[in-house]
C-alpha positions as CSV (number, residue, x, y, z in Angstrom):
1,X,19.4,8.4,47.1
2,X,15.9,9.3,45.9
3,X,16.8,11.9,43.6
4,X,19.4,10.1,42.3
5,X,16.7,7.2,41.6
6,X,13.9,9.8,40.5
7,X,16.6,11.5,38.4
8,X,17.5,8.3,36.6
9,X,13.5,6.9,35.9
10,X,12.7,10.4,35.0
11,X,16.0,11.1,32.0
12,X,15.6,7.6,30.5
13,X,18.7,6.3,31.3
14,X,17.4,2.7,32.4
15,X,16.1,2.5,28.5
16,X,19.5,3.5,27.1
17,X,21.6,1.7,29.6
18,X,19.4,-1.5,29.2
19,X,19.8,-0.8,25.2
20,X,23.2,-0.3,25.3
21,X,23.9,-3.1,27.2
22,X,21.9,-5.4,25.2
23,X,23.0,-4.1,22.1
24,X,26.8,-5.1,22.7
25,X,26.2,-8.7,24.4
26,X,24.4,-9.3,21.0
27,X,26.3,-7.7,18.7
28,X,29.0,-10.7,18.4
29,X,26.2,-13.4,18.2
30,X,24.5,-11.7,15.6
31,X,27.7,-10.5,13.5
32,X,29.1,-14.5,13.7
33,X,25.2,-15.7,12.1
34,X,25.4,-12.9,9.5
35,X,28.6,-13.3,8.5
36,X,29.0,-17.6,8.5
37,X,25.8,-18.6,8.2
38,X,23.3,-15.7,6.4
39,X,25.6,-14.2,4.0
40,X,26.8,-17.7,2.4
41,X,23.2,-18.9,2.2
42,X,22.6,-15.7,0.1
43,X,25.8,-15.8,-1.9
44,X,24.8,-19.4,-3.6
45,X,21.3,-18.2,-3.8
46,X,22.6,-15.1,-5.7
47,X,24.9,-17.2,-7.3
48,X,28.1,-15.6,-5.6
49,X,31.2,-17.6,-5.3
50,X,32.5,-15.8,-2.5
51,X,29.3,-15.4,-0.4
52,X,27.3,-12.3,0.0
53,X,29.5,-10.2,1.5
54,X,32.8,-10.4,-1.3
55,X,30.0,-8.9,-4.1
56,X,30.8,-5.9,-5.3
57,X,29.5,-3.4,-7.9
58,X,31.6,-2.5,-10.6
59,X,30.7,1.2,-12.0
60,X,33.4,2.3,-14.7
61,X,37.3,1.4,-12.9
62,X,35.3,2.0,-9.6
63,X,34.5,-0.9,-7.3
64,X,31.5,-0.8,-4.7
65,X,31.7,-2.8,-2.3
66,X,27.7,-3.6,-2.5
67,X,27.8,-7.2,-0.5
68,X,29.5,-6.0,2.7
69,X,26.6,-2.8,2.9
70,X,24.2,-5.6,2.4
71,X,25.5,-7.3,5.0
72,X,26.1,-4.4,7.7
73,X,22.5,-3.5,7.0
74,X,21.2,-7.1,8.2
75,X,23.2,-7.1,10.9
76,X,21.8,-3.7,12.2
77,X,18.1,-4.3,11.5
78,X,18.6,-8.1,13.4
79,X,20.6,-6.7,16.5
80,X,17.7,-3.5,16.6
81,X,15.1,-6.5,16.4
82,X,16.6,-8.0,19.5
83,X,17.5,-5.3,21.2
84,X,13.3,-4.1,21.0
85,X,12.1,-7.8,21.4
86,X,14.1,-7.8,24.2
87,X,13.1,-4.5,26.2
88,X,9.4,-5.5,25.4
89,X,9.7,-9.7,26.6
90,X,10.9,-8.2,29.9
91,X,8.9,-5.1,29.6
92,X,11.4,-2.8,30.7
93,X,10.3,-0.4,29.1
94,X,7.8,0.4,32.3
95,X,11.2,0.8,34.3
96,X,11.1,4.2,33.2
97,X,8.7,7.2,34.7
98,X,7.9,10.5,32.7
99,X,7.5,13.8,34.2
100,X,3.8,14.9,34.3
C-alpha cells in the first residue's frame, strides 16, 4: 500500500484526478451562466438580436459561426479559472511529492 501511495504523490495523479474532477462538476454551472446569462448581456451590448452566441460572420456565401467560438472560449478560460482557483484555495497542489 505504500508504493501504491508513493506511486500516486510521485506521477501527479492527485493533480489530474482533483482537476478532472473539478473540471466536470463545474462544467454545467459554468456552461448554464455563459450561455443564459453572459452571452445575452453581450448580444444587446453588441447589438445582437439573438444574443452572442447566434452571430455569425458572413465571408462570401460562407457563414462563420463567430458567436458560438466566442462563447466556447469564455466558457473554457472561466471553468480553467476555477478549476486553478480551486486547487490553490485548498492548496492541493502540495498533495503531490516530486522525485528528488
Amino acid at each position: 500500500m505504500k508504493d501504491f501511495i508513493k506511486f500516486i504523490r510521485e506521477q501527479g495523479v492527485v493533480g489530474l484526478a482533483v482537476g478532472f474532477i473539478l473540471g466536470g462538476a463545474v462544467s454545467e454551472i459554468v456552461s448554464s451562466i455563459i450561455k443564459d446569462l453572459i452571452n445575452p448581456l453581450l448580444g444587446l451590448v453588441l447589438g445582437l438580436t439573438g444574443g452572442l452566441q447566434t452571430s455569425v460572420l458572413k465571408i462570401g456565401s460562407a457563414e462563420l459561426g463567430i458567436g458560438n467560438f466566442i462563447s466556447t472560449l469564455i466558457d473554457f478560460l472561466i471553468i480553467s479559472l476555477v478549476v486553478y482557483f480551486g486547487v490553490k484555495l485548498l492548496k492541493l497542489e502540495k498533495l503531490d511529492k516530486k522525485k528528488d
